[in-house]
C-alpha positions as CSV (number, residue, x, y, z in Angstrom):
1,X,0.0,0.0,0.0
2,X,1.5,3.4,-1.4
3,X,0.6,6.4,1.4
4,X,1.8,9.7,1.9
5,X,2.4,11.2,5.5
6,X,3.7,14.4,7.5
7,X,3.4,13.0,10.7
8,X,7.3,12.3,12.5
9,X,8.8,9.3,11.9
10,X,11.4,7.3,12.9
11,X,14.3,4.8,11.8
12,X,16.1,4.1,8.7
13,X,14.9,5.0,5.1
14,X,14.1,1.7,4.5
15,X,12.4,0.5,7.7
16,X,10.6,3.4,9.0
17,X,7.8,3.7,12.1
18,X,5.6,6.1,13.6
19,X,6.6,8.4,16.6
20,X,3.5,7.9,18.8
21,X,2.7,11.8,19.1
22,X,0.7,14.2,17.1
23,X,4.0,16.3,16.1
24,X,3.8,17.3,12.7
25,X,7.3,16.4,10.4
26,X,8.8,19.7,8.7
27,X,8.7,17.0,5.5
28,X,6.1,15.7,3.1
29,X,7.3,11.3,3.3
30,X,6.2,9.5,0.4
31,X,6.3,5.8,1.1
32,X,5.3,1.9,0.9
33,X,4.3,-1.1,3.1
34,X,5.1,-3.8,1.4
35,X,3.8,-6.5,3.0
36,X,0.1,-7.8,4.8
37,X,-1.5,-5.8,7.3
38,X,-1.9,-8.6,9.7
39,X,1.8,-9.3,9.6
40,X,3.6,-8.5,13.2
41,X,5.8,-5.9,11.6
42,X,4.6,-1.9,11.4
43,X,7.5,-0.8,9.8
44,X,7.5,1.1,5.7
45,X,9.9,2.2,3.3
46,X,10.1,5.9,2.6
47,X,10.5,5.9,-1.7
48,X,10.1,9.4,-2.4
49,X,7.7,11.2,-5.1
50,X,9.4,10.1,-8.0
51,X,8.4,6.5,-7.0
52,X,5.5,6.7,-5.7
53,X,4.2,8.8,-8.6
54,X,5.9,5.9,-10.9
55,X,3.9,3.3,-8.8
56,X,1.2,4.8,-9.2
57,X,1.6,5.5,-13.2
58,X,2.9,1.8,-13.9
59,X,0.5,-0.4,-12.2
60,X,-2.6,-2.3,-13.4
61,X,-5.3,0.5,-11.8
62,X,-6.1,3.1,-14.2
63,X,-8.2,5.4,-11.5
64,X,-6.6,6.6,-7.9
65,X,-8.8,7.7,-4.4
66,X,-7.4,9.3,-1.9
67,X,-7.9,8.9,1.6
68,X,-8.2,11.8,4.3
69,X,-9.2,10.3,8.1
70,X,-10.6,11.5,10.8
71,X,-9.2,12.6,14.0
72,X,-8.1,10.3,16.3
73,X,-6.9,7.8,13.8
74,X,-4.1,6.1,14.1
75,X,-2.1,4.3,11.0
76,X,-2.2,0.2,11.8
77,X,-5.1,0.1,14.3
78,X,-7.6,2.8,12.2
79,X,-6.3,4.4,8.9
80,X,-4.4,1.2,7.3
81,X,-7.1,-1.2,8.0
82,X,-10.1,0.8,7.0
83,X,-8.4,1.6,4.0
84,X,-7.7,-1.9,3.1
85,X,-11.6,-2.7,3.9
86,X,-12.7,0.6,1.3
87,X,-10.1,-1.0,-1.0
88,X,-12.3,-4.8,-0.4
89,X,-15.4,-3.0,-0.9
90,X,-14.5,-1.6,-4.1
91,X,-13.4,-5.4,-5.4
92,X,-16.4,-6.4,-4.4
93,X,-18.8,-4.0,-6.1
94,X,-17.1,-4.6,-9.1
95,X,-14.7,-2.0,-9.1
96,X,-10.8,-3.1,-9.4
97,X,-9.3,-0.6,-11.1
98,X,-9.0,2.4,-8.2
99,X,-6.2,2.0,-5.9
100,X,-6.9,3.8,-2.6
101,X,-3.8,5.7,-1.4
102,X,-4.5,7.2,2.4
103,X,-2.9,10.6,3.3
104,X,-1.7,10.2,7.3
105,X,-1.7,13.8,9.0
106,X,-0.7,13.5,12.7
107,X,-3.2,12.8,15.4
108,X,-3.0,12.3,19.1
109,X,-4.4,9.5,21.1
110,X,-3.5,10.5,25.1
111,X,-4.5,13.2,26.8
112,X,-8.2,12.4,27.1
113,X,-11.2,13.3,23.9
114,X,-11.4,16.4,24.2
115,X,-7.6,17.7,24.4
116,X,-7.1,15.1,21.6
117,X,-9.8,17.0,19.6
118,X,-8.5,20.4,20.0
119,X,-5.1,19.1,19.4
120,X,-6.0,17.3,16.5
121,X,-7.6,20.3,15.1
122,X,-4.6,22.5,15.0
123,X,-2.5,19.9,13.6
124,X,-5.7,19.1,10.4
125,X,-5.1,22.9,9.5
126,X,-1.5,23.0,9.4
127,X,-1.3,19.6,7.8
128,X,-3.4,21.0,4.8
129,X,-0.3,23.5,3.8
130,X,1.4,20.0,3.4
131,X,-0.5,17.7,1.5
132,X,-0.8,21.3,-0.8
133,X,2.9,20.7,-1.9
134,X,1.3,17.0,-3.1
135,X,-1.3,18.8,-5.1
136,X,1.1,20.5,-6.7
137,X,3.4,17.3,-7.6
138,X,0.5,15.2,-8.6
139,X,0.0,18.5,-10.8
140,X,3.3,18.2,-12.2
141,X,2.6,14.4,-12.8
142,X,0.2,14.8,-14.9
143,X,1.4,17.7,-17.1
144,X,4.5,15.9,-17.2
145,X,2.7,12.9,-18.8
146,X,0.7,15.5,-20.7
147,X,3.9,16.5,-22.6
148,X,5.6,13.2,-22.9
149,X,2.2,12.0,-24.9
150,X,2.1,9.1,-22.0
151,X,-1.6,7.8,-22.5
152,X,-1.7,7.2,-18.8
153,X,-3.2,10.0,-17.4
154,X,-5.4,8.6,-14.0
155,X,-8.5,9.8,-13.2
156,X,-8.5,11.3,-8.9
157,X,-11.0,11.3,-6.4
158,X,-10.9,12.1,-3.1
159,X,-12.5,10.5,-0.1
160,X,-12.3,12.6,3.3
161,X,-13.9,11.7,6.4
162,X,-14.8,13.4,9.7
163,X,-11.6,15.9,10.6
164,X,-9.8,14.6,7.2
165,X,-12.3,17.4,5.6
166,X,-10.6,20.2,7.5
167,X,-7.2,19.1,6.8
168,X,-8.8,19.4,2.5
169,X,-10.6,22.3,3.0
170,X,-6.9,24.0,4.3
171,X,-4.8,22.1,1.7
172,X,-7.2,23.9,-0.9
173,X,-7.0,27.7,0.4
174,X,-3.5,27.1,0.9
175,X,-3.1,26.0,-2.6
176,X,-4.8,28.3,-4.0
177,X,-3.2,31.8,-2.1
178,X,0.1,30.3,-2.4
179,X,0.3,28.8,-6.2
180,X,-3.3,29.4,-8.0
181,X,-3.9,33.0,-7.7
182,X,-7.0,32.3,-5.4
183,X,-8.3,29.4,-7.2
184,X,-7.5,25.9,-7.2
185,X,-6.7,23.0,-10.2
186,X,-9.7,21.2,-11.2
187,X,-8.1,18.0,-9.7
188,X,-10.9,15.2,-8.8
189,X,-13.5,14.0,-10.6
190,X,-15.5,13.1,-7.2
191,X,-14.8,14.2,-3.9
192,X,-16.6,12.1,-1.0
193,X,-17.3,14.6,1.9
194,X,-18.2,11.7,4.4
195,X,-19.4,13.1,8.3
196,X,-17.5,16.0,7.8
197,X,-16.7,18.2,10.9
198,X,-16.8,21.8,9.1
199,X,-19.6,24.4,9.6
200,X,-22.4,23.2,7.7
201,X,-22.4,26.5,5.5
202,X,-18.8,26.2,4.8
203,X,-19.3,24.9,0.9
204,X,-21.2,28.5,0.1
205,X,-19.4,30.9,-1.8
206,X,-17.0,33.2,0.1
207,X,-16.7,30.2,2.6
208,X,-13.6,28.6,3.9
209,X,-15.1,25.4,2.3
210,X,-16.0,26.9,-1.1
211,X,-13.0,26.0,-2.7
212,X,-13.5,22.4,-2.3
213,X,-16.5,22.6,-5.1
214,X,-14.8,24.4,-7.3
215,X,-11.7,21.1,-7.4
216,X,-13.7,18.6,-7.9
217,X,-16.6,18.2,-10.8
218,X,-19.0,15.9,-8.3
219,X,-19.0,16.8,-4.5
220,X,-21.4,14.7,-2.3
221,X,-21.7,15.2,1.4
222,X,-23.0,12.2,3.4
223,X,-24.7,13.4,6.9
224,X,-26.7,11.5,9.8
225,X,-28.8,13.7,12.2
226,X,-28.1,10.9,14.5
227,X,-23.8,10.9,14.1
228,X,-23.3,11.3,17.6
229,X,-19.3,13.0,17.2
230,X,-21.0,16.1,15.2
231,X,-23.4,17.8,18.3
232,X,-20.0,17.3,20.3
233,X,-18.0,18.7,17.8
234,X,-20.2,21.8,17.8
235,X,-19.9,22.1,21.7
236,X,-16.3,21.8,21.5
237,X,-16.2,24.7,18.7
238,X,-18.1,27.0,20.6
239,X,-14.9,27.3,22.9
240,X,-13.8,29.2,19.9
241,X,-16.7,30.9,19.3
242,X,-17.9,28.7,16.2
243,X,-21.5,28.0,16.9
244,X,-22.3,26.3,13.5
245,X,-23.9,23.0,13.1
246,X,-21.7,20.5,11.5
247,X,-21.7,19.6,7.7
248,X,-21.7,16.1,8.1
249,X,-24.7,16.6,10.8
250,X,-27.0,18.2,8.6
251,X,-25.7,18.4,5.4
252,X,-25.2,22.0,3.4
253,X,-26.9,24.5,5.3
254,X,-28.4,25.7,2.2
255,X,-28.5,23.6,-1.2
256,X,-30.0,26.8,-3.2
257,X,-26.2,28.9,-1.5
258,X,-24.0,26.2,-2.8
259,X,-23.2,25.3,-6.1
260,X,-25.2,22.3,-8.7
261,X,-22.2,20.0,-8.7
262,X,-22.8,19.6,-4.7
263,X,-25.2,16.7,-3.4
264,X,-26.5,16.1,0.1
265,X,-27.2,12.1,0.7
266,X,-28.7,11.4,4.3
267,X,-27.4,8.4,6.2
268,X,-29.5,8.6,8.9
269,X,-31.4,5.5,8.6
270,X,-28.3,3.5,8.5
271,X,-25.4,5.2,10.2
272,X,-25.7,3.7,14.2
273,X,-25.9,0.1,12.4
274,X,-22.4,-0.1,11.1
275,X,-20.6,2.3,14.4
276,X,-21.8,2.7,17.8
277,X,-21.3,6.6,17.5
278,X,-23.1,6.5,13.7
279,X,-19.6,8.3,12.8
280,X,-17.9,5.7,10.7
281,X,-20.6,4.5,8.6
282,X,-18.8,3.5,5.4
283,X,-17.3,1.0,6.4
284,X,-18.9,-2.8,5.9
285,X,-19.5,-4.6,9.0
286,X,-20.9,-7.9,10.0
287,X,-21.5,-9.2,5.8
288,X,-23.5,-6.0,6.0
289,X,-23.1,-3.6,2.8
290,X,-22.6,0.2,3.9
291,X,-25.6,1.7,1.8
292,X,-23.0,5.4,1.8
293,X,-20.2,3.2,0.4
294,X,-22.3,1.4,-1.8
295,X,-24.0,4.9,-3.0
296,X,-20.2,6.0,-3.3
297,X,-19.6,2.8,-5.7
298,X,-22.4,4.3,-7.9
299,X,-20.6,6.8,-8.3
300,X,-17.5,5.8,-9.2
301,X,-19.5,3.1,-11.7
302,X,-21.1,6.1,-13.3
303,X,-24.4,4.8,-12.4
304,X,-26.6,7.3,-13.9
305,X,-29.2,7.5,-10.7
306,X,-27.3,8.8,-8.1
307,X,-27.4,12.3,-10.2
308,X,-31.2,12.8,-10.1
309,X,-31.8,14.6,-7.0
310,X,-29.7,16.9,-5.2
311,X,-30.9,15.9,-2.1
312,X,-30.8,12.0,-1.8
313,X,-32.3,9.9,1.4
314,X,-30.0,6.5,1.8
């Protein structure tokens, strides 16, 4: 599995580990694990841009997703595995020709919930400057191949979840005050907003979110009224005087403020079945199919339904 990380890490280039804090690295690591998940060893190679980007252009997949977490996650107990099950889920809908790459950011797992959240939250926004120098490589990628007449251009997605939407939403303002001019590359063709803890109006023009609709051609926001981590997430915010509801609680605030190419699909029906909290309700559990990854597999198949209604109840 190809990732890239800016959380610290540790060891030789070759056989790298996490540091177990939420200190972000002053570097962008571009690396591999070659071997199972379930294997006793947690250590990666670090292989650099250039390889990863060749990875990525020489194997068999033709289409890439990448993966934002939530906060809180760590990389072999949380992010690695629930990558690996999206990864299953996509085999098994049909779909083998996206490989999921997972972008780590540094989170903290210690000092109680709440000081992990507001920890966790400083480190998503300065995390999104970093994984802004990867836009601007994968960029690079593509033009490059562009000019070479490579017919190996891969369609991108991105899948974000919970805090993971912060760290994007900061990647793209960063991007775009520092190298677009105050707009951003029309990178993805789908970006998955999945329980997103943002304001709920942040995808509205002259938002901090606004940006994000403008990089990708489909945006779709999955909510649950009933995700239990989004009225916390709004009590914790109000300690810095953000009294919003959350986006992935709700959905956009207002479908007629925010653009056409941005759908709202409620998981509330569904979301408590597959996580206690209702929080992480895309991933498969018990032989049961997550109906907001399975909607997300529409997607990606193209499955002319899914754009019918703005406003879609799972």
């Amino acid at each position: 599995m190809l990732f890239i990380t800016n959380r610290e890490l540790k060891g030789k280039k070759e056989k790298l580990s996490f540091v177990a804090s939420n200190k972000v690295s002053n570097d962008l690591r571009y690396c591999e694990i070659n071997y199972k998940l379930n294997d006793k060893d947690k250590d990666f190679a670090e292989i650099g841009s250039n390889n990863l980007m060749k990875k990525l252009r020489d194997n068999h997949k033709t289409e890439i997703m990448f993966y934002i977490h939530g906060f809180n996650n760590q990389p072999f107990s949380d992010i690695f595995v629930n990558a690996e099950k999206m990864q299953n889920q996509l085999t098994n809908n049909g779909i083998k020709h996206i490989e999921i790459v997972p972008l780590i950011w540094p989170c903290d797992n210690d000092f109680g919930i709440i000081k992990d959240y507001m920890d966790d939250q400083e480190t998503a926004k300065i995390s999104g400057a970093f994984f802004s120098r990867a836009i601007s490589k994968l960029l690079k990628w593509q033009e490059n191949n562009m000019a070479e007449n490579k017919q190996c251009i891969k369609r991108m997605h991105m899948f974000s979840h919970s805090m993971g939407n912060l760290v994007l939403q900061e990647a793209m303002n960063y991007w775009a005050k520092n190298y677009g001019n105050g707009d951003v590359p029309f990178l993805f063709k789908n970006i998955f907003l999945v329980a997103a803890d943002i304001p709920n109006e942040n995808l509205e023009r002259k938002e901090d979110g606004y940006l994000i609709t403008q990089a990708g051609k489909f945006i779709f926001s999955y909510f649950a009224y009933d995700d239990l981590a989004m009225p916390a997430s709004k009590i914790l915010n109000t300690r810095k005087l953000v009294f919003s509801r959350r986006l992935g609680h709700t959905g956009p605030e207002n479908m007629n403020a925010v653009t056409n190419n941005v759908y709202a699909v409620d998981c509330s029906n569904f979301n408590n079945v597959f996580d206690k909290k209702g929080h992480t309700y895309f991933i498969d559990k018990n032989n049961k199919e997550s109906p907001a990854f399975k909607h997300i597999c529409k997607v990606l198949n193209k499955d002319k339904s899914v754009f019918k209604q703005r406003i879609i109840e799972l």
